[in-house]
GUDRENVEX-321809 format. One record per atom (N, C-alpha, C): residue number from 1; atom name; z, x, y; residue in three letters. Coordinates in Angstrom, 3 decimals. Atoms other than C-alpha are relative to their C-alpha. Example, Ala and Ser with C-alpha at 12.3 -4.5 7.8 and 13.67 -1.06 7.14 Angstrom:
GUDRENVEX-321809
{1; N; {0.000; 0.890; -1.190}; Ala}
{1; CA; {7.800; 12.300; -4.500}; Ala}
{1; C; {0.000; 0.900; 1.200}; Ala}
{2; N; {-0.060; -0.820; -1.190}; Ser}
{2; CA; {7.140; 13.670; -1.060}; Ser}
{2; C; {0.730; -0.770; 1.090}; Ser}
//
This chain:
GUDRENVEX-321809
{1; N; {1.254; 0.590; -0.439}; Unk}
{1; CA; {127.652; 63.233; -93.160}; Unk}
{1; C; {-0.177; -1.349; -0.707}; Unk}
{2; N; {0.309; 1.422; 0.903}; Unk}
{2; CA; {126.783; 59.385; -93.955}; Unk}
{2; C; {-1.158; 0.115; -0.320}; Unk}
{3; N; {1.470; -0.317; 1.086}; Unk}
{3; CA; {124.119; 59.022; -96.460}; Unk}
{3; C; {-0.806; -1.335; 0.650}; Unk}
{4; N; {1.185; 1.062; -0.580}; Unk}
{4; CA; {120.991; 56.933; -95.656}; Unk}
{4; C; {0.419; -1.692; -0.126}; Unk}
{5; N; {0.034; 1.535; 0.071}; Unk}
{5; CA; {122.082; 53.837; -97.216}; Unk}
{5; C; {0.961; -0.816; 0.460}; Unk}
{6; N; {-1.240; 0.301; -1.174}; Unk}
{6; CA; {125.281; 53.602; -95.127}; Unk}
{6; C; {-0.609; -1.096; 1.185}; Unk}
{7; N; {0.310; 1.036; -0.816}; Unk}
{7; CA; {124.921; 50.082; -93.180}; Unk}
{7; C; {0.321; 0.420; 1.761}; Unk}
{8; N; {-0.982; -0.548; -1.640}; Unk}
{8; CA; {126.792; 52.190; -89.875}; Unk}
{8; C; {-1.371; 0.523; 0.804}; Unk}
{9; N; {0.978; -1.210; -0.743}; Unk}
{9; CA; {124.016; 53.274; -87.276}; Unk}
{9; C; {0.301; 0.056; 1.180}; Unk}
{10; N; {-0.607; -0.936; -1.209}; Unk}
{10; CA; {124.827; 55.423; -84.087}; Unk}
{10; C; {-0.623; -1.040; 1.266}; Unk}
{11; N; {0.644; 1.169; -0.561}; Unk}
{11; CA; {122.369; 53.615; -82.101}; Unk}
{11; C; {-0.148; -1.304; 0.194}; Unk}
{12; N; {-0.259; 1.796; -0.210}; Unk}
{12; CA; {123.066; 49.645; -82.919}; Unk}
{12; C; {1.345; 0.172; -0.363}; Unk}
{13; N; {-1.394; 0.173; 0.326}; Unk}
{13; CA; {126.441; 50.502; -83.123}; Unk}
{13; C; {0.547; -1.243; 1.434}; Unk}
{14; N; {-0.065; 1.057; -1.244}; Unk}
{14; CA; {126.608; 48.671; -79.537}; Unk}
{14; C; {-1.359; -0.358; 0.435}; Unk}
{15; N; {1.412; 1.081; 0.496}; Unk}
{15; CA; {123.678; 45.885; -79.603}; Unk}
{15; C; {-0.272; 0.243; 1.823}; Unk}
{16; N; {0.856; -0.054; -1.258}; Unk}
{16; CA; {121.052; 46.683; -77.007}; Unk}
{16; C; {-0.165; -1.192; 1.338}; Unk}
{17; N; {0.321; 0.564; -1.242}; Unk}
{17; CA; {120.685; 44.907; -73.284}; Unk}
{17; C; {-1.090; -0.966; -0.584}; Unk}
{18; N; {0.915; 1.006; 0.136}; Unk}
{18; CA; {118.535; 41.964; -73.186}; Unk}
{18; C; {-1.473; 1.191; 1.137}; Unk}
{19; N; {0.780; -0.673; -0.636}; Unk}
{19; CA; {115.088; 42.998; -71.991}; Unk}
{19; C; {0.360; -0.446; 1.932}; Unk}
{20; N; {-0.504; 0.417; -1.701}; Unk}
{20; CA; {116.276; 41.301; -68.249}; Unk}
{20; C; {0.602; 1.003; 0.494}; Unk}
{21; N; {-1.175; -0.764; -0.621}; Unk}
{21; CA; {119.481; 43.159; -68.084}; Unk}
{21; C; {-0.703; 1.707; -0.260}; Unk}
{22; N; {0.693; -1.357; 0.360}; Unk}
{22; CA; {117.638; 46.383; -69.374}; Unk}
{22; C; {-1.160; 0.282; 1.268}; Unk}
{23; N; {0.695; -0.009; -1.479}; Unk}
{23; CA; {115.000; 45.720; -66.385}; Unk}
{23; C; {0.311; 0.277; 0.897}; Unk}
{24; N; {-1.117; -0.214; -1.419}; Unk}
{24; CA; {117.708; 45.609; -63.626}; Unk}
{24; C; {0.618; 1.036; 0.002}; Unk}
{25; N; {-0.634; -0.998; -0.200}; Unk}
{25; CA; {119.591; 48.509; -64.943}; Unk}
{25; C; {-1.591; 1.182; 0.277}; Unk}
{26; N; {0.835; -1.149; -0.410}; Unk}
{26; CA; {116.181; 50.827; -64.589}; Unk}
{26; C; {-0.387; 0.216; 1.212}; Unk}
{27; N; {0.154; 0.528; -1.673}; Unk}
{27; CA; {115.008; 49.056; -61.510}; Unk}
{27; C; {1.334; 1.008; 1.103}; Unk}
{28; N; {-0.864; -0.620; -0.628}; Unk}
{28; CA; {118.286; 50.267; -60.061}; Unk}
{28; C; {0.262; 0.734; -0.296}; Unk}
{29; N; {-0.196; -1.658; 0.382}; Unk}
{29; CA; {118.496; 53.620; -61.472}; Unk}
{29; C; {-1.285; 0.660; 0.830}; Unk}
{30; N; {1.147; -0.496; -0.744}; Unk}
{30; CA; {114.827; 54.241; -59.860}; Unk}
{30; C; {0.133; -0.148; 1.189}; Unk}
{31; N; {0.010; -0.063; -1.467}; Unk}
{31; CA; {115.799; 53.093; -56.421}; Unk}
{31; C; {1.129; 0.833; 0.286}; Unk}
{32; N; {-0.954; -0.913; -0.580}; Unk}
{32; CA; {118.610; 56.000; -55.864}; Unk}
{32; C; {-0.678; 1.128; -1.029}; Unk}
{33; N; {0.722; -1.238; 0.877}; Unk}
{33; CA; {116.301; 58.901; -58.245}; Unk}
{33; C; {-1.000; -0.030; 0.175}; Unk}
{34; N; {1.630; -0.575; -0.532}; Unk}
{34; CA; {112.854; 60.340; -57.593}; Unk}
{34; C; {-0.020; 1.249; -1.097}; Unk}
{35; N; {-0.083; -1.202; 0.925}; Unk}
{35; CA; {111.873; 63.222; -60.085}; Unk}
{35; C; {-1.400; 0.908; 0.858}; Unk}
{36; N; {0.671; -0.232; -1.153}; Unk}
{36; CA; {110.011; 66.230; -58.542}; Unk}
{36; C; {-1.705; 0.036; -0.092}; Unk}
{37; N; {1.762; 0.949; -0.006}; Unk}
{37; CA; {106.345; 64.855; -60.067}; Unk}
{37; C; {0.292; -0.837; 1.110}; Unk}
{38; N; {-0.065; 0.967; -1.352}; Unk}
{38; CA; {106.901; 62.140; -57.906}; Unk}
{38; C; {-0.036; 0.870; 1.739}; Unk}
{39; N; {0.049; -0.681; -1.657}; Unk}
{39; CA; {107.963; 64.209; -54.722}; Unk}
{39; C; {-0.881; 1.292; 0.347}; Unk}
{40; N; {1.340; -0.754; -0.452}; Unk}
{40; CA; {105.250; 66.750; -55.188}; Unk}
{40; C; {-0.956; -0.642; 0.283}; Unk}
{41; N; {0.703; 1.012; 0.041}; Unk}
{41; CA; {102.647; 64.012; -55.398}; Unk}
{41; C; {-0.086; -0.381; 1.414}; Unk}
{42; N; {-0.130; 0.713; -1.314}; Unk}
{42; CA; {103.764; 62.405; -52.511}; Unk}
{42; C; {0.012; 1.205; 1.454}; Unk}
{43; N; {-0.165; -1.146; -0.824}; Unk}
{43; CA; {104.323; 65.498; -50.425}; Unk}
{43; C; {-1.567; 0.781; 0.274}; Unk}
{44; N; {1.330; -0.713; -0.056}; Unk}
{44; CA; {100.976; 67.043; -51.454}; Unk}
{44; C; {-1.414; -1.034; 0.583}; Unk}
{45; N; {0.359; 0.757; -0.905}; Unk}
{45; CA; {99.462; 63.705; -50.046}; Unk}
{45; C; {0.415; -0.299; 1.065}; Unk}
{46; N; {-0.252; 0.443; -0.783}; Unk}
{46; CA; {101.332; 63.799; -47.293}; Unk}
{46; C; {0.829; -1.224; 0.914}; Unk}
{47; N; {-0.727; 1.567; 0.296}; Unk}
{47; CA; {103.131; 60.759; -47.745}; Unk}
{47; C; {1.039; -0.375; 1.116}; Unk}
{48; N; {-0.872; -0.291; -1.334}; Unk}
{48; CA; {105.649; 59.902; -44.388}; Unk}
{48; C; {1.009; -1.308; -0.860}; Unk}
{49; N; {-1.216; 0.834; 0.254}; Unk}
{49; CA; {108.816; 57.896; -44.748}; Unk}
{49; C; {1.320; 0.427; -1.075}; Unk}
{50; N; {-1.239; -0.745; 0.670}; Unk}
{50; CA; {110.963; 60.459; -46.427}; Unk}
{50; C; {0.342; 1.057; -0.034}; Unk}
{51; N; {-0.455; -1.686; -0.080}; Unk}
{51; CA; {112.708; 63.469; -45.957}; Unk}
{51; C; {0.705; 0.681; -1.205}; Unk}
{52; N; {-0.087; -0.568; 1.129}; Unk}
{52; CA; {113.365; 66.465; -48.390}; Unk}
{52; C; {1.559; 0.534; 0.457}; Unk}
{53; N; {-1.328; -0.909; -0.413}; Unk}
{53; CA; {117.078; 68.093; -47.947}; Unk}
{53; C; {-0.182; 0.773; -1.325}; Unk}
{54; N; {-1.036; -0.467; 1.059}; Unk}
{54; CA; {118.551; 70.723; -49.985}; Unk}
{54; C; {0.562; 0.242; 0.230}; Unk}
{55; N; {-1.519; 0.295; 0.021}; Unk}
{55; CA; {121.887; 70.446; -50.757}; Unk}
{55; C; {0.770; 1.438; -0.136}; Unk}
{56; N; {-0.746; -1.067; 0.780}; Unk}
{56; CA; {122.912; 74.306; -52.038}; Unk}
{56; C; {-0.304; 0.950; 1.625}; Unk}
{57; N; {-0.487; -1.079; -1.167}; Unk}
{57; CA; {123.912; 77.191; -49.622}; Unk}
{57; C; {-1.020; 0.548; 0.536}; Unk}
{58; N; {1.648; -0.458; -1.017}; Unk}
{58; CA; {121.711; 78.368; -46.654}; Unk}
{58; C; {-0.451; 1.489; -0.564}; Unk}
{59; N; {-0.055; -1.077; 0.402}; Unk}
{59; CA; {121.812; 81.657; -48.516}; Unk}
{59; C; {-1.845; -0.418; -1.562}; Unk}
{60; N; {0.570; 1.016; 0.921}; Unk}
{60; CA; {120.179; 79.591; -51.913}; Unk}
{60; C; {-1.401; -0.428; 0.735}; Unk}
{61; N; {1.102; -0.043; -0.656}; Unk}
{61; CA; {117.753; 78.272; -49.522}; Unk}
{61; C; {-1.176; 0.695; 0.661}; Unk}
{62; N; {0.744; -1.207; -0.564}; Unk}
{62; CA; {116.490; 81.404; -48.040}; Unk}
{62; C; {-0.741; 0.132; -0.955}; Unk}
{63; N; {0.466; -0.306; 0.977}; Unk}
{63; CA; {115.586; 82.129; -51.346}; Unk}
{63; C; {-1.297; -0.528; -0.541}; Unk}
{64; N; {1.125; 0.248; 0.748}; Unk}
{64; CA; {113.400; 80.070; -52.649}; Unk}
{64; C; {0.591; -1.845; 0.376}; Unk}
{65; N; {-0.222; 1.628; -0.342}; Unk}
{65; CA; {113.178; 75.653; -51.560}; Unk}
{65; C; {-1.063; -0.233; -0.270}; Unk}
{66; N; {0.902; 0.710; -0.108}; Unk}
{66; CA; {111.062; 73.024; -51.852}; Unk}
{66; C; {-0.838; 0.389; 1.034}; Unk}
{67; N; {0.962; -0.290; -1.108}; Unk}
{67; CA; {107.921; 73.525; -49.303}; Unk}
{67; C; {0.176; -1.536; 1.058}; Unk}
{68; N; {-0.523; 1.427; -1.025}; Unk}
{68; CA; {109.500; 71.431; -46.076}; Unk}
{68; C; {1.024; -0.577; -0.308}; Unk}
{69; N; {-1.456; 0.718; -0.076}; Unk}
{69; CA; {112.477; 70.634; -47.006}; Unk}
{69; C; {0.731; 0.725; 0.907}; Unk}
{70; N; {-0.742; -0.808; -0.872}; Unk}
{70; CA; {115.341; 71.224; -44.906}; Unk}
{70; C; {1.223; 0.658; -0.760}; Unk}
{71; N; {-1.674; -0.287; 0.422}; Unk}
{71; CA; {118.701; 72.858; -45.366}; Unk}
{71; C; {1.156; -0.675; 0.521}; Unk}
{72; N; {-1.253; 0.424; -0.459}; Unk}
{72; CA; {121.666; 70.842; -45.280}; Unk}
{72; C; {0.846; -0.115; -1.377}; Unk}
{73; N; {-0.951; 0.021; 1.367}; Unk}
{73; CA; {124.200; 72.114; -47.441}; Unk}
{73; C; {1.125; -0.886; -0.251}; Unk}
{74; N; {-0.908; 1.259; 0.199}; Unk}
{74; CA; {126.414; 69.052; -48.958}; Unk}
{74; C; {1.324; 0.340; 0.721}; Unk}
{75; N; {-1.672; -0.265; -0.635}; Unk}
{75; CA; {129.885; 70.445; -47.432}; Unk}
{75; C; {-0.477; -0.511; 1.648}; Unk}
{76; N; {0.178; -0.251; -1.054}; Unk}
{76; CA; {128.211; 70.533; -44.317}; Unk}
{76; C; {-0.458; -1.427; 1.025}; Unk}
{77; N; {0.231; 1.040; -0.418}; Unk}
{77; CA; {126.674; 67.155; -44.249}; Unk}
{77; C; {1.196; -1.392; 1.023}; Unk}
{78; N; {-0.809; 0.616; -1.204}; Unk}
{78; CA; {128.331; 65.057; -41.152}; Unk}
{78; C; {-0.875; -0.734; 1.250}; Unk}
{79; N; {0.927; 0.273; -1.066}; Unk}
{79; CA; {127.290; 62.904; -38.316}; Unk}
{79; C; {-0.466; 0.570; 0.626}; Unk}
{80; N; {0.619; -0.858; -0.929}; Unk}
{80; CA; {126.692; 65.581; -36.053}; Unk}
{80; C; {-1.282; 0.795; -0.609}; Unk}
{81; N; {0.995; -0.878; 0.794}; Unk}
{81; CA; {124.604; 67.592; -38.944}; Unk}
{81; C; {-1.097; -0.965; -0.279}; Unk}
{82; N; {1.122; 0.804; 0.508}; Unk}
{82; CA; {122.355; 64.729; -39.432}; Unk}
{82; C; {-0.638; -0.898; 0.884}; Unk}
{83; N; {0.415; 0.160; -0.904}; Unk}
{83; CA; {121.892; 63.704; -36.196}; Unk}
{83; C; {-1.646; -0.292; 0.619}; Unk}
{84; N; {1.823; 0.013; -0.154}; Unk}
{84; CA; {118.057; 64.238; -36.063}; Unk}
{84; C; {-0.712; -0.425; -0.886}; Unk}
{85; N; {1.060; 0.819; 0.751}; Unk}
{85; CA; {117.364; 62.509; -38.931}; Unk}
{85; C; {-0.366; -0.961; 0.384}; Unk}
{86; N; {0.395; 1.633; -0.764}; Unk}
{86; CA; {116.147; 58.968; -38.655}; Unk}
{86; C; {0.576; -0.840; -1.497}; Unk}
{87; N; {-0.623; 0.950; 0.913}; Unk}
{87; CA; {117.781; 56.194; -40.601}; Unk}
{87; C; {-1.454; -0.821; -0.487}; Unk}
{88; N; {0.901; 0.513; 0.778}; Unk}
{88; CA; {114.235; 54.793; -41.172}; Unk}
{88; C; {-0.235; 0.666; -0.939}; Unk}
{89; N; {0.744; -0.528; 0.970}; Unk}
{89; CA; {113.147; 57.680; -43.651}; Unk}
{89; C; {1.216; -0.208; -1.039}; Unk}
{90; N; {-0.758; -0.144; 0.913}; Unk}
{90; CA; {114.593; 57.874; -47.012}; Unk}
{90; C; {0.226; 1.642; -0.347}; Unk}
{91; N; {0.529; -1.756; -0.147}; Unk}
{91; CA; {116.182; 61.025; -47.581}; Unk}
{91; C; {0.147; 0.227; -1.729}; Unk}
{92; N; {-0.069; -0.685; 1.128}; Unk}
{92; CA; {115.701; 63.182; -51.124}; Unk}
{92; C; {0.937; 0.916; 0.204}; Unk}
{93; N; {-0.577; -1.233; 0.267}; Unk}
{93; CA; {118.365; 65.100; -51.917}; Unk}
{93; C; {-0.100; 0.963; -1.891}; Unk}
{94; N; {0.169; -1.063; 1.453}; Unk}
{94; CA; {118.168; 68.105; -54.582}; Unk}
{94; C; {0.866; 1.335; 0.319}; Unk}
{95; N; {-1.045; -1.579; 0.334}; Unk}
{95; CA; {120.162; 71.150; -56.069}; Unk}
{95; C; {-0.382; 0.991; -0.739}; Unk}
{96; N; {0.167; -0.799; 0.775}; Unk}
{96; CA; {120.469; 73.498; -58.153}; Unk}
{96; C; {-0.947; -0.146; -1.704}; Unk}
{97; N; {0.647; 0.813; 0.792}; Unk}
{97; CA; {119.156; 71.360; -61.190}; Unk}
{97; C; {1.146; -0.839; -0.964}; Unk}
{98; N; {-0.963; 1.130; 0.237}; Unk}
{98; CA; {120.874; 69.066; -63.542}; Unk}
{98; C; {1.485; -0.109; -0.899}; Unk}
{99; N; {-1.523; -0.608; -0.062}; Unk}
{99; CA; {123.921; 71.023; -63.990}; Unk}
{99; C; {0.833; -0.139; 0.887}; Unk}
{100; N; {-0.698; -0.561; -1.464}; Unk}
{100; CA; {124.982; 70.993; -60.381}; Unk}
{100; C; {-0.043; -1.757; 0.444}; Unk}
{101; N; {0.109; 1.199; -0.644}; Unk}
{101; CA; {126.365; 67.918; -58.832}; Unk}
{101; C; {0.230; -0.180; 1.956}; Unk}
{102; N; {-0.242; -0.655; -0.849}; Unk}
{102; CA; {125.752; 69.096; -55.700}; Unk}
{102; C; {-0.577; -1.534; 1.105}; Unk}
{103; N; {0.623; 0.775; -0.315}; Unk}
{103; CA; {122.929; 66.768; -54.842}; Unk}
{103; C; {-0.028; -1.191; 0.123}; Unk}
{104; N; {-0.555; 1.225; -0.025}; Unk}
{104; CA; {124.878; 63.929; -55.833}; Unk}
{104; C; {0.785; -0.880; 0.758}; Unk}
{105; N; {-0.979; -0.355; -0.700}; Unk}
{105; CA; {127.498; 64.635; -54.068}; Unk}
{105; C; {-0.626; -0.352; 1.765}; Unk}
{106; N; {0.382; -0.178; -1.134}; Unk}
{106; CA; {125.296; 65.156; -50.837}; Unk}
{106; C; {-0.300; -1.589; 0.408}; Unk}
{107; N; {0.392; 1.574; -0.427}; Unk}
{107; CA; {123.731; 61.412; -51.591}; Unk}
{107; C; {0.546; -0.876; 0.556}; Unk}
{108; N; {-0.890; 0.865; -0.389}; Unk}
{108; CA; {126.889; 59.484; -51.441}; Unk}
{108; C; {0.555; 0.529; 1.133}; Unk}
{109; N; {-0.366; -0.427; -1.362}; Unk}
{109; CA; {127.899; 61.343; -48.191}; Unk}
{109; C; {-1.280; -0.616; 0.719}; Unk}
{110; N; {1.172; 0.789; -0.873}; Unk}
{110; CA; {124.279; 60.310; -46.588}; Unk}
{110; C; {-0.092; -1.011; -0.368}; Unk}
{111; N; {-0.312; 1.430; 0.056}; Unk}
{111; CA; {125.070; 57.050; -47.872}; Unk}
{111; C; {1.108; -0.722; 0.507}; Unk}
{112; N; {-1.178; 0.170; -1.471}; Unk}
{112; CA; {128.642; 56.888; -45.973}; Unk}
{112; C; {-0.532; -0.160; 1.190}; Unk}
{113; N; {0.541; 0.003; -1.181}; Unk}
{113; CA; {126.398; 57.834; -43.609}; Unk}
{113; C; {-0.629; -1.335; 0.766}; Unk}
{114; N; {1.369; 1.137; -0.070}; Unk}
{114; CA; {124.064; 54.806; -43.759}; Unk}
{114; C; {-1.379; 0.077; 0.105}; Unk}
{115; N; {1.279; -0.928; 0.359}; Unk}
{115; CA; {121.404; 56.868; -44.420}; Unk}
{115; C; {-1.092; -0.787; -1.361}; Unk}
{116; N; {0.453; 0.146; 1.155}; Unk}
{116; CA; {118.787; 55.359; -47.310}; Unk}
{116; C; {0.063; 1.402; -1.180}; Unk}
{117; N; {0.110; -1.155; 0.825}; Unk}
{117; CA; {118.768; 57.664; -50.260}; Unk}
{117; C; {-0.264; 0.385; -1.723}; Unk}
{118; N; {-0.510; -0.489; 1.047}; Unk}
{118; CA; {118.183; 59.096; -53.353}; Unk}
{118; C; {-0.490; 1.616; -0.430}; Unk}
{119; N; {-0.260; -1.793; -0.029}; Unk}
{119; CA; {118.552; 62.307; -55.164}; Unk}
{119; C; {-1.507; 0.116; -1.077}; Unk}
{120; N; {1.115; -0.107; 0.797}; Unk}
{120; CA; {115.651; 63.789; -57.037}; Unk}
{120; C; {0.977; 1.339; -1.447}; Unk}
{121; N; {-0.395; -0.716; 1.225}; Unk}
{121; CA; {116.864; 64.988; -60.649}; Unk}
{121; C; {-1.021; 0.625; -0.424}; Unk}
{122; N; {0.413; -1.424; 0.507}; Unk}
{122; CA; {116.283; 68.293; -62.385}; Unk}
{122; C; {0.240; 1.023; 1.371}; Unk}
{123; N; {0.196; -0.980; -1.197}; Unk}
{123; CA; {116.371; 69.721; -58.664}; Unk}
{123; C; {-0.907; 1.140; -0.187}; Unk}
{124; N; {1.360; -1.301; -0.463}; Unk}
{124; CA; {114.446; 73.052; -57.763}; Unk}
{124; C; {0.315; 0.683; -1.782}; Unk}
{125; N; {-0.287; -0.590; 1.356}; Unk}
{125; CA; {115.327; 74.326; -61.705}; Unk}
{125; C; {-1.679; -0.931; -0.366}; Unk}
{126; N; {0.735; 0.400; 1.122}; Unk}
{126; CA; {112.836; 71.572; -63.175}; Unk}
{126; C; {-1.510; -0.157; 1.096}; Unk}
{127; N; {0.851; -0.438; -0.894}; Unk}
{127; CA; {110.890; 71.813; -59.680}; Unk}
{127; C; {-1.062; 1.496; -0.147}; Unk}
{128; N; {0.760; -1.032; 0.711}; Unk}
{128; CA; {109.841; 75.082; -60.708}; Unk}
{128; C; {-0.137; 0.550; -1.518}; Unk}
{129; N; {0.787; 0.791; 1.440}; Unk}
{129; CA; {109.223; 74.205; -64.226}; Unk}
{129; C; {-0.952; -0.669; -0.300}; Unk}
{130; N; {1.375; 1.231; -0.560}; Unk}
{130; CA; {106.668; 71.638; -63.233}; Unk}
{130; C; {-0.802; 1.265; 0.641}; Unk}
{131; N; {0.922; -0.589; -0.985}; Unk}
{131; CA; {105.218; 74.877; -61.657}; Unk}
{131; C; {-0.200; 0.289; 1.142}; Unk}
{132; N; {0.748; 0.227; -1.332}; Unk}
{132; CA; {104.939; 73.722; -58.354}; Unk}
{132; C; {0.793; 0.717; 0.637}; Unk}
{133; N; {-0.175; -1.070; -0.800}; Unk}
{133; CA; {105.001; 76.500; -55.110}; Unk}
{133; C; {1.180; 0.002; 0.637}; Unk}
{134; N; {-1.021; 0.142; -0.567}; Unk}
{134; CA; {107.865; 76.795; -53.615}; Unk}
{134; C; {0.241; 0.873; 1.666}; Unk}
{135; N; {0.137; -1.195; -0.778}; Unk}
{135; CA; {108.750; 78.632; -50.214}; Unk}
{135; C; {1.345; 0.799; 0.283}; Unk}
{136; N; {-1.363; -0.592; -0.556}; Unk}
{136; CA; {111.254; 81.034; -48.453}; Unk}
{136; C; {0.144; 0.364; 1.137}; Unk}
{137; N; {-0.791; -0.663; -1.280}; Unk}
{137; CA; {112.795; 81.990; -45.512}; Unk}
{137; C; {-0.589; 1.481; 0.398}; Unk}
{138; N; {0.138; -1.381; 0.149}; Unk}
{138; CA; {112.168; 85.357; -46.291}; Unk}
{138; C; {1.288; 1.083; 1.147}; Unk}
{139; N; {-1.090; -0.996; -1.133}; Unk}
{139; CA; {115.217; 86.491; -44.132}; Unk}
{139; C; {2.044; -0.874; -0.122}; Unk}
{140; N; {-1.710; 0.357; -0.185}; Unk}
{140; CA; {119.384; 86.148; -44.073}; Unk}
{140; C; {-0.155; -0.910; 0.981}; Unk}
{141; N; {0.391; 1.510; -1.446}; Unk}
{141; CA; {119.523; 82.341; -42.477}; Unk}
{141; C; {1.185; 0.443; 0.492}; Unk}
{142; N; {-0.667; -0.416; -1.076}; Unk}
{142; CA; {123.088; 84.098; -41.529}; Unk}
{142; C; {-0.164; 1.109; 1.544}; Unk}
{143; N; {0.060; -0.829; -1.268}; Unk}
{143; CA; {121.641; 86.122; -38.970}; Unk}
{143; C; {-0.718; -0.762; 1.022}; Unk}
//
C-alpha cells in the first residue's frame, strides 16, 4: 500500500479533460443513454416521440417489462421486425440491467437500421429499484 505522502495519485495519474473536451464527451454520452428516472418521467407524462423496446426473450418479457414497452428481442431485431416502427421516434432500448449487453447490442443493430437511439442503463434491474410498476403478459407469449 503507498503511504499518504507518496507524490503517485490513481486519479491525476492521467491529467483530466479540459472543461470543453469534458463537455462534449458527456453531451455525447447523454445523446445515446436515458436512465429509467428519465423514462418513467416522461412516460408517466405521456411524453410522444419515443418508443420503449425490450431487448431480452419474449419469455423474460412475459414476466415482468416496462409498462408499454414492446418486445423485440435483440437476435430478432431486422428490417422486417421493425417495420412498424417509425424512424421519427427515438427508440429506448433496455435489458436485463447493467450486466447484460443485450441492450447494447440491440442499439447498434437499430442504428444499422437507421433508427435514432439510445439504450436506457441499469435496464428493468435498476427500473425496479427506482420502484416503479412494471407489467406482464401474464401468459406464455409462445402460445
Amino acid at each position: 500500500m503507498t503511504s499518504p505522502t507518496t507524490p503517485f495519485s490513481f486519479v491525476l495519474e492521467i491529467p483530466a479533460a479540459t472543461p470543453e473536451a469534458a463537455q462534449r464527451h458527456f453531451l455525447a454520452k447523454l445523446s445515446v443513454e436515458t436512465d429509467p428516472a428519465d423514462v418513467f418521467v416522461d412516460l408517466d407524462r405521456k411524453k410522444k416521440g419515443f418508443v420503449v423496446v425490450d431487448t431480452r426473450s419474449k419469455e423474460a418479457y412475459a414476466e415482468r417489462h416496462v409498462p408499454g414497452a414492446l418486445s423485440i428481442p435483440t437476435r430478432t431485431i431486422s428490417a422486417e421486425s421493425t417495420a412498424h416502427l417509425s424512424k421519427d421516434d427515438v427508440i429506448v432500448t433496455y435489458c436485463w440491467g447493467p450486466g447484460c449487453n443485450g441492450s447494447t447490442r440491440a442499439a447498434a443493430r437499430f442504428a444499422a437500421l437507421g433508427f435514432r437511439v439510445k439504450e436506457m442503463i441499469g435496464g428493468i434491474e435498476y427500473w425496479v429499484k427506482e420502484g416503479y410498476a412494471t407489467e406482464t403478459t401474464g401468459r406464455d407469449p409462445a402460445r
